[in-house]
N, C-alpha and C positions, 0 to 999 in steps of 0.2 A: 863622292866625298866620304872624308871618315867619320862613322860616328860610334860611338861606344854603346852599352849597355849591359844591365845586370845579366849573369847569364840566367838561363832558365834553368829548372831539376835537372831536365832532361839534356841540356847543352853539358851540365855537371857531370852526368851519368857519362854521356860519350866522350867526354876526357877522361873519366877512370877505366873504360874499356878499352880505348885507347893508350893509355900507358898500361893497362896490363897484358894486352896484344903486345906491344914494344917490347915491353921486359921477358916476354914467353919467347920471342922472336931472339933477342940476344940471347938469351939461354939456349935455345936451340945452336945459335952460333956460336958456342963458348964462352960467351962474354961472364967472368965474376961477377959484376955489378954494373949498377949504373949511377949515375950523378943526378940529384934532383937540384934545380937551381931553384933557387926561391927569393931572389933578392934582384934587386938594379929592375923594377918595376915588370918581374918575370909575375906569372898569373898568381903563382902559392903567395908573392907577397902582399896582390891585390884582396887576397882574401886575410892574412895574417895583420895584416896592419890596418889599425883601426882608424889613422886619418883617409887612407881609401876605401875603407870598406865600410857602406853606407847602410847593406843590406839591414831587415827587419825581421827576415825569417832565422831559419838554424841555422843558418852561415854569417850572421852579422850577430853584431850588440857584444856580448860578454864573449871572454878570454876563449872559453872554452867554443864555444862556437864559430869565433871567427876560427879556431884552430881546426877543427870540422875537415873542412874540404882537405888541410894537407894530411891527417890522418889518413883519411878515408882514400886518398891519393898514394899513399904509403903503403897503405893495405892492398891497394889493387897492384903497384909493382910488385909485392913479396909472390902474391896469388899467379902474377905470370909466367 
């Protein structure tokens, strides 16, 4: 069955080395850029939007931290 939960640091962490893996990997192929989707209940908007995003650490509560993870997700495509 399906069932959800908060990610952990470290599920966090192996999504931003995974998108900076990806973007290093398009670069290598040529690619100008890439498209981050963040909306229609993709992950960036589980963290940006604050009726889903229940957390209590530095990725929940106020503007700026629910805003966290897409930053720091932003940083690791530039870094690939």
């Amino acid at each position: 069955s399906f069932s959800t939960h908060a990610m952990s640091k470290a599920e966090i962490g192996a999504v931003h080395a995974a998108i900076r893996q990806t973007c290093h990997h398009l670069r290598e192929a040529g690619f100008d850029g890439v498209m981050l989707h963040g909306s229609h209940a993709a992950m960036i908007e589980q963290f940006v939007s604050p009726y889903f995003n229940e957390r209590t650490d530095e990725y929940g509560g106020s503007f700026e931290n629910r805003m966290r993870f897409l930053i720091e997700f932003l940083h690791a495509a530039r870094e690939g």
